[in-house]
N, CA, C and O atoms as a Tripos MOL2 file, in Angstrom:
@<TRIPOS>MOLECULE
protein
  240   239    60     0     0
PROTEIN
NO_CHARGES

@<TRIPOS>ATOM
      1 N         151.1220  -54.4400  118.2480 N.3       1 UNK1
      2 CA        149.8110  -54.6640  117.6900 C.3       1 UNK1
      3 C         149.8420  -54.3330  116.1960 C.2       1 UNK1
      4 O         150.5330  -53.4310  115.7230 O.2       1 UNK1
      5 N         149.2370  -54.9350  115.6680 N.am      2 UNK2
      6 CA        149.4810  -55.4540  114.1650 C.3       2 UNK2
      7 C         148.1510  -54.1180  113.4700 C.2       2 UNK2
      8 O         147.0060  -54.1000  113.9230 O.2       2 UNK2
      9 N         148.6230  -53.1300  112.3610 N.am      3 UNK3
     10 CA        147.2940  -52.3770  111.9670 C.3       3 UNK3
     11 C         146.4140  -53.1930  111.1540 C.2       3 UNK3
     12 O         147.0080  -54.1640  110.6850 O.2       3 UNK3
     13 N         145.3790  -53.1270  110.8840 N.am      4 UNK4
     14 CA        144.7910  -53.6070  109.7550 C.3       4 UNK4
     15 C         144.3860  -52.9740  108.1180 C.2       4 UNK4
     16 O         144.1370  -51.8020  107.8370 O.2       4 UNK4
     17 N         144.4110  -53.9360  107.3680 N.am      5 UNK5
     18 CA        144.3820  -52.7580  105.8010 C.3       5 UNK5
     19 C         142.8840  -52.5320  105.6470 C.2       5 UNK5
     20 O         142.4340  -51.4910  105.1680 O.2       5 UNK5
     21 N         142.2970  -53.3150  105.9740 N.am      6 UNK6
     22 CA        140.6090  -52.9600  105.9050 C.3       6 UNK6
     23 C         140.4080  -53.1240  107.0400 C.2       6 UNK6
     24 O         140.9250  -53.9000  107.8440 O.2       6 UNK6
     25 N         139.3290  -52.0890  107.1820 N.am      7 UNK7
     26 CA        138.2020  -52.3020  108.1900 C.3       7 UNK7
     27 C         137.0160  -52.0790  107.9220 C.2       7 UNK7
     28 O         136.6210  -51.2030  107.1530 O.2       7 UNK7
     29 N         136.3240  -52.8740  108.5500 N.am      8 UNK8
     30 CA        135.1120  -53.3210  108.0510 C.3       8 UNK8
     31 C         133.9240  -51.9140  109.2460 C.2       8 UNK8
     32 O         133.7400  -51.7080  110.4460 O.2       8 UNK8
     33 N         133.4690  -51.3570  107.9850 N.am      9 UNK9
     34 CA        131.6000  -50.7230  108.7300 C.3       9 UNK9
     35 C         130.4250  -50.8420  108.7570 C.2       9 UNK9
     36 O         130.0500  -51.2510  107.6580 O.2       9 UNK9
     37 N         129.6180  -50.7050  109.4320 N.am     10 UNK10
     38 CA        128.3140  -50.7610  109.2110 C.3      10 UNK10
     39 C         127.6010  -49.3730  109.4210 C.2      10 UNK10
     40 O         127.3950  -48.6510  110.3960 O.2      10 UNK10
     41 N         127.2880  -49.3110  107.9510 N.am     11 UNK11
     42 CA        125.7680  -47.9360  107.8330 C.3      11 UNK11
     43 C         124.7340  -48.3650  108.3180 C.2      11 UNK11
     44 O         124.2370  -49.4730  108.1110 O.2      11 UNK11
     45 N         124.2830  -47.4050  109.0890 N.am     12 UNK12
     46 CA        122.7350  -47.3330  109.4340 C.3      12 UNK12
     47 C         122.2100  -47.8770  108.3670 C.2      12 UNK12
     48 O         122.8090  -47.8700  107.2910 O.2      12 UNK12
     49 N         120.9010  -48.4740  108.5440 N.am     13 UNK13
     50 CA        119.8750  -48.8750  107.7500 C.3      13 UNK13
     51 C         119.2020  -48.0870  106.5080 C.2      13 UNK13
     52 O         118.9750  -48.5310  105.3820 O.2      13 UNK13
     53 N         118.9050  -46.5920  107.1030 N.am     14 UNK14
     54 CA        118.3000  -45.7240  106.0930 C.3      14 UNK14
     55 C         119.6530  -45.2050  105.5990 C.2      14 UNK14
     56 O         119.6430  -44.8600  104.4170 O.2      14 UNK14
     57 N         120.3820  -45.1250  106.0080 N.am     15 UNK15
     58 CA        121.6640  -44.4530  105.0280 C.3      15 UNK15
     59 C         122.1910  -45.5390  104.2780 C.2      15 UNK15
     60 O         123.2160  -45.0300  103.8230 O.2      15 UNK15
     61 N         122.1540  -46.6600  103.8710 N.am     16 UNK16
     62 CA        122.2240  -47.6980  103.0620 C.3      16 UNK16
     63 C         121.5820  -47.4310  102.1060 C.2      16 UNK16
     64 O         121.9690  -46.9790  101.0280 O.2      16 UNK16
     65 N         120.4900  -47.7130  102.4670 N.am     17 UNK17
     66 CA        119.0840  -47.5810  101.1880 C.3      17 UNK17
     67 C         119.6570  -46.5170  100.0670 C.2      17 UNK17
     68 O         120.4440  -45.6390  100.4230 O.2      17 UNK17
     69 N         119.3150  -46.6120   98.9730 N.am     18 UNK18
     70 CA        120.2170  -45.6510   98.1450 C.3      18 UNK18
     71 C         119.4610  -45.7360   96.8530 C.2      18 UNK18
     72 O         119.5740  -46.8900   96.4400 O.2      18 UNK18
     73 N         118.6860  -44.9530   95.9790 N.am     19 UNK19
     74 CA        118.2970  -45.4310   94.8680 C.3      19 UNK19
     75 C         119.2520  -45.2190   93.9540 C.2      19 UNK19
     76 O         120.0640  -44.3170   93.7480 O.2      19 UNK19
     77 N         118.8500  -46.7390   93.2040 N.am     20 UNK20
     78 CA        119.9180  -47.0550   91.6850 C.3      20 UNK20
     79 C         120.3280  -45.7810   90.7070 C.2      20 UNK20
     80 O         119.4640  -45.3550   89.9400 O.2      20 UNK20
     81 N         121.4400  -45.2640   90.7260 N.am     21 UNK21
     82 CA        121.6270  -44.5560   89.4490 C.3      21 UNK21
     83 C         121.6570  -45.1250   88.2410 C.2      21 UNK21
     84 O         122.4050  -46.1010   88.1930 O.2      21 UNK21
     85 N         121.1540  -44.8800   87.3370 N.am     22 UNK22
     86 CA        121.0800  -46.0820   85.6930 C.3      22 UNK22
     87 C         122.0440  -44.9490   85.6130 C.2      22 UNK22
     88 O         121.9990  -43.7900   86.0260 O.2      22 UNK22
     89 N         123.0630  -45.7430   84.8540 N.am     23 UNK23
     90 CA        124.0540  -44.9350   83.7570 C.3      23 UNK23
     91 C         123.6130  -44.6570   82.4210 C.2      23 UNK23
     92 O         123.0270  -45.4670   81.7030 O.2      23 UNK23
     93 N         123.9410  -43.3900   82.0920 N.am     24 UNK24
     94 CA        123.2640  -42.8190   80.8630 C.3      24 UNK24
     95 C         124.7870  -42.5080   79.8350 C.2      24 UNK24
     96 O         125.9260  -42.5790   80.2960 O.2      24 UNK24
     97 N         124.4540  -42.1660   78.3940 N.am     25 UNK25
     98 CA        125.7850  -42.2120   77.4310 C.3      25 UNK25
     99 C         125.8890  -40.9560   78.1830 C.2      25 UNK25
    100 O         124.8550  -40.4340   78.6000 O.2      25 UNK25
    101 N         127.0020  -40.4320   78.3920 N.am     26 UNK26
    102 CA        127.4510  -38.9140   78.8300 C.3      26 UNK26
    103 C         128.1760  -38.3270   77.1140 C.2      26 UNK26
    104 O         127.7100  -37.4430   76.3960 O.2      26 UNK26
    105 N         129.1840  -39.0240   76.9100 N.am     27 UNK27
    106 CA        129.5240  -39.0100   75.7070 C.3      27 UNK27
    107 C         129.6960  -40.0820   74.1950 C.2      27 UNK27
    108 O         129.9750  -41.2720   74.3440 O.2      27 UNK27
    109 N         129.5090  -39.5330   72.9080 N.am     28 UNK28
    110 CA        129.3970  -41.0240   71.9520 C.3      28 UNK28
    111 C         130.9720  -40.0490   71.1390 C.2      28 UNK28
    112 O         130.9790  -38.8780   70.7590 O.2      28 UNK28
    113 N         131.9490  -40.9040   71.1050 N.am     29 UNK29
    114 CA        133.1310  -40.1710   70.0020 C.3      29 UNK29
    115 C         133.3010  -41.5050   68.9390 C.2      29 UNK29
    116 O         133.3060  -42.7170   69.1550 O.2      29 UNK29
    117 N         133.4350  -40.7150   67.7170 N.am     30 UNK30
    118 CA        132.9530  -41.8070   66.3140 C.3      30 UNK30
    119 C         134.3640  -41.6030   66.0030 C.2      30 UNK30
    120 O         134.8440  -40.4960   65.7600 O.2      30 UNK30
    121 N         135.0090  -42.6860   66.0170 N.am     31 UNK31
    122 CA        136.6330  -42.9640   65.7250 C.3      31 UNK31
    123 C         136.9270  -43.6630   64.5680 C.2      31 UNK31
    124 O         138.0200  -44.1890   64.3580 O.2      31 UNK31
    125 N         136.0050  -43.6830   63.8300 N.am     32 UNK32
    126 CA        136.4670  -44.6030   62.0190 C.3      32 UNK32
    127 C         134.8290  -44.6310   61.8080 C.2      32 UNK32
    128 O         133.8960  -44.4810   62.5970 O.2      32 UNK32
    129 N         134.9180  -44.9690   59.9460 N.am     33 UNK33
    130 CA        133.5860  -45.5130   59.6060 C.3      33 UNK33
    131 C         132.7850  -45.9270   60.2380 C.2      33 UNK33
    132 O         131.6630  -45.4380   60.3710 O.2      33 UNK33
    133 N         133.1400  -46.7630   60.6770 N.am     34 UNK34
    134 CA        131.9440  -47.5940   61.6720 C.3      34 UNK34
    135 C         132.5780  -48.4390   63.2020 C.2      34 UNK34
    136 O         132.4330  -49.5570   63.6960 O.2      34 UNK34
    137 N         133.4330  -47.0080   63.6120 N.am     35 UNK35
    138 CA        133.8060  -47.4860   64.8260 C.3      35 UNK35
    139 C         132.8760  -46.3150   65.6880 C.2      35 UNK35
    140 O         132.2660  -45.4830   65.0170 O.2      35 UNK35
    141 N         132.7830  -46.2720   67.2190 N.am     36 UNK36
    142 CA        132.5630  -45.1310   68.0820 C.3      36 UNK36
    143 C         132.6140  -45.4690   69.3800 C.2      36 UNK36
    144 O         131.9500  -46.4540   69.7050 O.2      36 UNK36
    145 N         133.2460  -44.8930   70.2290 N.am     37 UNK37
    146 CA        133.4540  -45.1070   71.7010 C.3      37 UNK37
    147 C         131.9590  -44.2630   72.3750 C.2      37 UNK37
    148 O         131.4510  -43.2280   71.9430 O.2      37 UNK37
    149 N         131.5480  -45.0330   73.4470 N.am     38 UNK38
    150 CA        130.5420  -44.5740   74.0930 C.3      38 UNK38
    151 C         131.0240  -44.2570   75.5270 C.2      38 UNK38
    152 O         131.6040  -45.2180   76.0330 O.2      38 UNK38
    153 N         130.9580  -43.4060   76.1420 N.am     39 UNK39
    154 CA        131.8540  -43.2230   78.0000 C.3      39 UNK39
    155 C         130.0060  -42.7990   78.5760 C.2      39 UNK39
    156 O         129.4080  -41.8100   78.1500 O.2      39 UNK39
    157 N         129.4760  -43.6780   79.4600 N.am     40 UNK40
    158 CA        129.1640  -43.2550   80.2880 C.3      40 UNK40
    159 C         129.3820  -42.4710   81.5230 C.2      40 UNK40
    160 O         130.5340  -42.2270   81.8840 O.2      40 UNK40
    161 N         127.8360  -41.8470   82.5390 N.am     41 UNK41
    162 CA        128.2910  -40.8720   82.6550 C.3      41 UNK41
    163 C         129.0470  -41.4840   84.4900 C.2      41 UNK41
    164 O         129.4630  -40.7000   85.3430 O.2      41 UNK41
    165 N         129.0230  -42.6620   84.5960 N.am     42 UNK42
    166 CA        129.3290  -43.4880   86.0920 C.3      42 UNK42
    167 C         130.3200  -43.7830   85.8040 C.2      42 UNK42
    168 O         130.8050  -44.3060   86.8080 O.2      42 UNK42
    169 N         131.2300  -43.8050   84.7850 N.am     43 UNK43
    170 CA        132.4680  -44.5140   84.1010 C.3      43 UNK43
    171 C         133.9010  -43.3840   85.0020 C.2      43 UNK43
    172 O         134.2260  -42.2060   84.8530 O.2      43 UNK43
    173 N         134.4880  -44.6690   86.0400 N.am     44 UNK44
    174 CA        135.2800  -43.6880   86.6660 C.3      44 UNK44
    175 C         136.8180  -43.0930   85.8320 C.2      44 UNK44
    176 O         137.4640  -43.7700   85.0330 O.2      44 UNK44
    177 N         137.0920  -41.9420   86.1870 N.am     45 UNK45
    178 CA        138.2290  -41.3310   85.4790 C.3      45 UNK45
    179 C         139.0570  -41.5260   85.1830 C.2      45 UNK45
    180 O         139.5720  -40.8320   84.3070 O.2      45 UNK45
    181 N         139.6650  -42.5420   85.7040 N.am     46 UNK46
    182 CA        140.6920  -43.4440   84.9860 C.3      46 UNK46
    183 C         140.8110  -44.4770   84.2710 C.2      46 UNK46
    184 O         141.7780  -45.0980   83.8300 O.2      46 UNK46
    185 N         139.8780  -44.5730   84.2160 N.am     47 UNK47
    186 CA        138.8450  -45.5330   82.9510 C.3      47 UNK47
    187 C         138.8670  -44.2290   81.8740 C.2      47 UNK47
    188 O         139.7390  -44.3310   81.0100 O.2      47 UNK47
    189 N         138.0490  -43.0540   81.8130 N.am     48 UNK48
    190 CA        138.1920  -42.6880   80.5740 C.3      48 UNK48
    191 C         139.1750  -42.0360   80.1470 C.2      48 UNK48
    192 O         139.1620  -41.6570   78.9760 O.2      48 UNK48
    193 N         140.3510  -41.7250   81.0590 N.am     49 UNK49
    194 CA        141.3640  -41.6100   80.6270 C.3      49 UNK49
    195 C         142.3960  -42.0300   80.2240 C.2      49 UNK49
    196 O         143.4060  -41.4520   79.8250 O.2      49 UNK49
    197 N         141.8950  -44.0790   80.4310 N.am     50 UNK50
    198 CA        142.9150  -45.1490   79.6780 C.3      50 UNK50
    199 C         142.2030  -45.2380   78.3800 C.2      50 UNK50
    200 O         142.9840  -45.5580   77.4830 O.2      50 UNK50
    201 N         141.0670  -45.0770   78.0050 N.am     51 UNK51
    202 CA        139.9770  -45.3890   76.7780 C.3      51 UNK51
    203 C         140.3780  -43.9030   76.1040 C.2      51 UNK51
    204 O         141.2640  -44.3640   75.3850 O.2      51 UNK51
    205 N         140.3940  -42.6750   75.8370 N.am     52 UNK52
    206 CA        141.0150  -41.5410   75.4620 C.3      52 UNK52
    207 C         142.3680  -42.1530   75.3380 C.2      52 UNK52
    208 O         142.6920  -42.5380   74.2140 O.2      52 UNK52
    209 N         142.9830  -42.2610   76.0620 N.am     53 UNK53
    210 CA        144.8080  -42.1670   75.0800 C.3      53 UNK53
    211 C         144.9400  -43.1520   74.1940 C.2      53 UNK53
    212 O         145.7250  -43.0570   73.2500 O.2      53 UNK53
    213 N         143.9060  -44.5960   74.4810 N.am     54 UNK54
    214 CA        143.7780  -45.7120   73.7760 C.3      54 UNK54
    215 C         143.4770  -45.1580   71.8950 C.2      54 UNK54
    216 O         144.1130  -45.4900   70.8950 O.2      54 UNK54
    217 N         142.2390  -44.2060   72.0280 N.am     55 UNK55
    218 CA        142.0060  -43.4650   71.1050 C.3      55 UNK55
    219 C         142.6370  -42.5510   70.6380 C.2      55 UNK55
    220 O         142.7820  -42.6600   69.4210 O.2      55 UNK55
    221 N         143.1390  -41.5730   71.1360 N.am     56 UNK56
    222 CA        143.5890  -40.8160   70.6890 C.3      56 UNK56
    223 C         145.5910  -40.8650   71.0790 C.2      56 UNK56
    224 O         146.1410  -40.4860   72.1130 O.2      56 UNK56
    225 N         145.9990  -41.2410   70.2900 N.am     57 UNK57
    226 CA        147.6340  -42.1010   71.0450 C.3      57 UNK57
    227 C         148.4680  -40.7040   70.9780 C.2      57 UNK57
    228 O         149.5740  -40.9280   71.4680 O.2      57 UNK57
    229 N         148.3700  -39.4450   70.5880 N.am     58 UNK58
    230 CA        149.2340  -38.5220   70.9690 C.3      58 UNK58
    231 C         148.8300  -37.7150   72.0750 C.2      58 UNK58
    232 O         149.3070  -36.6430   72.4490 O.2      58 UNK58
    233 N         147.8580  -38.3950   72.5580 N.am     59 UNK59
    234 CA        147.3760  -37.3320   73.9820 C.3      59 UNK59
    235 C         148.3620  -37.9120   75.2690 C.2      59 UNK59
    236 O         148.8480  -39.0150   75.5160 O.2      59 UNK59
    237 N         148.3890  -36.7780   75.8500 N.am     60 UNK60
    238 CA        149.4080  -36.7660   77.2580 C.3      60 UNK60
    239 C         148.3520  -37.0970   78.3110 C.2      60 UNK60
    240 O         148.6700  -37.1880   79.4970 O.2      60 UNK60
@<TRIPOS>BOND
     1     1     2 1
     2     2     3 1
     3     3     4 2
     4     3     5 am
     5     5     6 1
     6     6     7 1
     7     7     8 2
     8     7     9 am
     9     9    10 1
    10    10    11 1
    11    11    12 2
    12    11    13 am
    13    13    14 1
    14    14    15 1
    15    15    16 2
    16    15    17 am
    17    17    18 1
    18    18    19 1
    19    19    20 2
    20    19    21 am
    21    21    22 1
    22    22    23 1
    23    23    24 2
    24    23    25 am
    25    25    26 1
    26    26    27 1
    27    27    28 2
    28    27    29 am
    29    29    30 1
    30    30    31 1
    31    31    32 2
    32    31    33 am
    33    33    34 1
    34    34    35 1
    35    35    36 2
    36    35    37 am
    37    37    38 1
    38    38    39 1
    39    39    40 2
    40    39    41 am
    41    41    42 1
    42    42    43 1
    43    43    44 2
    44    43    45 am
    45    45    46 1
    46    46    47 1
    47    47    48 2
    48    47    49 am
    49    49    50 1
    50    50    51 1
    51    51    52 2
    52    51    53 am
    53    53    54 1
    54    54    55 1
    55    55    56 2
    56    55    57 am
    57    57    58 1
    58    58    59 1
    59    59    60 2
    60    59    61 am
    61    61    62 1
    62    62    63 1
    63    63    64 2
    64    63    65 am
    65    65    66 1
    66    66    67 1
    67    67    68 2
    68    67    69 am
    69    69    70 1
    70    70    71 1
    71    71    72 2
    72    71    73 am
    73    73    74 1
    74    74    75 1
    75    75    76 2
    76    75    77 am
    77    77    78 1
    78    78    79 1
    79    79    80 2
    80    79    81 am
    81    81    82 1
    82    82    83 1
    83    83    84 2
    84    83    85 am
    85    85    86 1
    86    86    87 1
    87    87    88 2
    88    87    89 am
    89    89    90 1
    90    90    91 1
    91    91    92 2
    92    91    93 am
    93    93    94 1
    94    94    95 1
    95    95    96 2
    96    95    97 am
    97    97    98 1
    98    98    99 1
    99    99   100 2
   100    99   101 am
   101   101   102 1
   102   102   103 1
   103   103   104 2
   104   103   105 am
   105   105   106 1
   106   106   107 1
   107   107   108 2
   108   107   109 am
   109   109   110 1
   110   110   111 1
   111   111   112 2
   112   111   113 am
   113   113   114 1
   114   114   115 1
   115   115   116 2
   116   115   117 am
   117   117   118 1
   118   118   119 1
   119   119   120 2
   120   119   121 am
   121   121   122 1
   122   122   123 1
   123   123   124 2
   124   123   125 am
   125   125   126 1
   126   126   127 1
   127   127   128 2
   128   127   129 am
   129   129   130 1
   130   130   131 1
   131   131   132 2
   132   131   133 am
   133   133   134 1
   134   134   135 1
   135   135   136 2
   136   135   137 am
   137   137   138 1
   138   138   139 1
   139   139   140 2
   140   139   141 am
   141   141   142 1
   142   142   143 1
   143   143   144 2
   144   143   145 am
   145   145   146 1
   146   146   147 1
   147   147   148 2
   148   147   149 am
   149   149   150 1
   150   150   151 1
   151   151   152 2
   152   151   153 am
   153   153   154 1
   154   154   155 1
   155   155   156 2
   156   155   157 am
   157   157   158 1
   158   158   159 1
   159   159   160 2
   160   159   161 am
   161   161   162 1
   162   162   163 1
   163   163   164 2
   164   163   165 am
   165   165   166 1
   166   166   167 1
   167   167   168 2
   168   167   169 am
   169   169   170 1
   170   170   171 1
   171   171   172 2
   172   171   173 am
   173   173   174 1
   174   174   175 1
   175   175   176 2
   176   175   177 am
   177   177   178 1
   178   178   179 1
   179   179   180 2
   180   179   181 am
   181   181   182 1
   182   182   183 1
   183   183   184 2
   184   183   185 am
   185   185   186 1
   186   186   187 1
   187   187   188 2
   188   187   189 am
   189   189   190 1
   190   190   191 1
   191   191   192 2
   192   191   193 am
   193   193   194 1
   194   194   195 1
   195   195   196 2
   196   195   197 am
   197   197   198 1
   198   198   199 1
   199   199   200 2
   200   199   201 am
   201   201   202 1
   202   202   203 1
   203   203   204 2
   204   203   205 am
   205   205   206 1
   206   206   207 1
   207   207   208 2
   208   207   209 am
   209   209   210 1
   210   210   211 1
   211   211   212 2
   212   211   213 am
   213   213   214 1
   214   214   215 1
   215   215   216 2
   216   215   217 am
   217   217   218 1
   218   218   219 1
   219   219   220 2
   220   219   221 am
   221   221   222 1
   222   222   223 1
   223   223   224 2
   224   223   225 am
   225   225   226 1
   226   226   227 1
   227   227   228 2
   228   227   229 am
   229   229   230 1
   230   230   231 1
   231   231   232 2
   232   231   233 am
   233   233   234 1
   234   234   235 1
   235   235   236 2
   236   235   237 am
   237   237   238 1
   238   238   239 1
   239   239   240 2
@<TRIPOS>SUBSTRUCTURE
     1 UNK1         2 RESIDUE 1 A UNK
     2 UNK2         6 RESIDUE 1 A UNK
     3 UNK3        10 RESIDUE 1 A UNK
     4 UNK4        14 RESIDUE 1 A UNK
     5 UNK5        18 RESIDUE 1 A UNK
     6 UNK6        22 RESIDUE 1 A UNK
     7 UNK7        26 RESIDUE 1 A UNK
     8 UNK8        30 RESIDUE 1 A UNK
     9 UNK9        34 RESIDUE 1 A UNK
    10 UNK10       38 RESIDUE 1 A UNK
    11 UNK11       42 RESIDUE 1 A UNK
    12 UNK12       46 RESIDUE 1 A UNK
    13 UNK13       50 RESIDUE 1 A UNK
    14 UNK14       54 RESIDUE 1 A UNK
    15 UNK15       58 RESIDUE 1 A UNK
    16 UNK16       62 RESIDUE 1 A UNK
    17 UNK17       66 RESIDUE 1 A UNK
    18 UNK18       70 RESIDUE 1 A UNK
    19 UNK19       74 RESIDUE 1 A UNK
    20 UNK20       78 RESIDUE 1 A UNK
    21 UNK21       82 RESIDUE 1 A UNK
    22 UNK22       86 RESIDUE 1 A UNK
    23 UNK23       90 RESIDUE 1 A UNK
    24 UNK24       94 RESIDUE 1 A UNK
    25 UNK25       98 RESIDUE 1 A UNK
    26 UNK26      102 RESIDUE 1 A UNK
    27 UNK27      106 RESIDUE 1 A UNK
    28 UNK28      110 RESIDUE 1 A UNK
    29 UNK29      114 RESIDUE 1 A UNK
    30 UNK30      118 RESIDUE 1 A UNK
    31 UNK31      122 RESIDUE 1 A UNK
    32 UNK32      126 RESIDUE 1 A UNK
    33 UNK33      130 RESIDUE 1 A UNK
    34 UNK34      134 RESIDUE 1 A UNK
    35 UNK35      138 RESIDUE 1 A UNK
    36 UNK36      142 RESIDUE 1 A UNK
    37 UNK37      146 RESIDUE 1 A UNK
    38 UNK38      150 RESIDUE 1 A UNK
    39 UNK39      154 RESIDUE 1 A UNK
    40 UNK40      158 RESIDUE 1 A UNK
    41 UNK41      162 RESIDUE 1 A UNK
    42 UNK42      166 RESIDUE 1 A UNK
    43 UNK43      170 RESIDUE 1 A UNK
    44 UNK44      174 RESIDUE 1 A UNK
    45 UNK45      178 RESIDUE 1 A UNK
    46 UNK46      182 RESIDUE 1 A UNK
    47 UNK47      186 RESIDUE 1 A UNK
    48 UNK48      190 RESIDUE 1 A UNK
    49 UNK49      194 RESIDUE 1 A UNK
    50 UNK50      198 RESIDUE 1 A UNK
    51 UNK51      202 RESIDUE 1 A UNK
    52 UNK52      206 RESIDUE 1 A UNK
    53 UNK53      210 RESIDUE 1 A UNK
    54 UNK54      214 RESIDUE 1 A UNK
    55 UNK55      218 RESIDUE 1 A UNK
    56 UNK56      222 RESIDUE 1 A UNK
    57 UNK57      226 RESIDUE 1 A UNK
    58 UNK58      230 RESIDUE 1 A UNK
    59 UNK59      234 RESIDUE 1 A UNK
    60 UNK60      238 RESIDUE 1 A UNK
C-alpha cells in the first residue's frame, strides 16, 4: 500500500472561521538615501532572513 504525501482535512465549521490578521510594519530599516526595507509583522522567517543577508551581505 502506497503512503500518501498529502492528506487532505476537514475543520469543523467554527474552528475555520478565523478573523483576518491585517499585517502591520513590525520593522522599517533605511539602507541608502532613499532606499528602506519594510518586514512586516506576518512575514515568515525565512523570508526575513533571505531579505537581511540580501541587506546586510556580511551577516551569517
Amino acid at each position: 500500500m502506497d503512503k500518501q504525501d498529502i492528506v487532505q482535512i476537514k475543520m469543523p465549521y467554527e474552528a475555520a472561521r478565523t478573523t483576518a490578521v491585517v499585517p502591520s510594519r513590525a520593522v522599517q530599516l533605511k539602507i541608502g538615501k532613499n532606499k528602506s526595507v519594510i518586514i512586516y509583522n506576518k512575514a515568515n522567517g525565512y523570508i526575513v532572513e533571505t531579505v537581511l543577508k540580501a541587506v546586510f551581505h556580511d551577516a551569517h
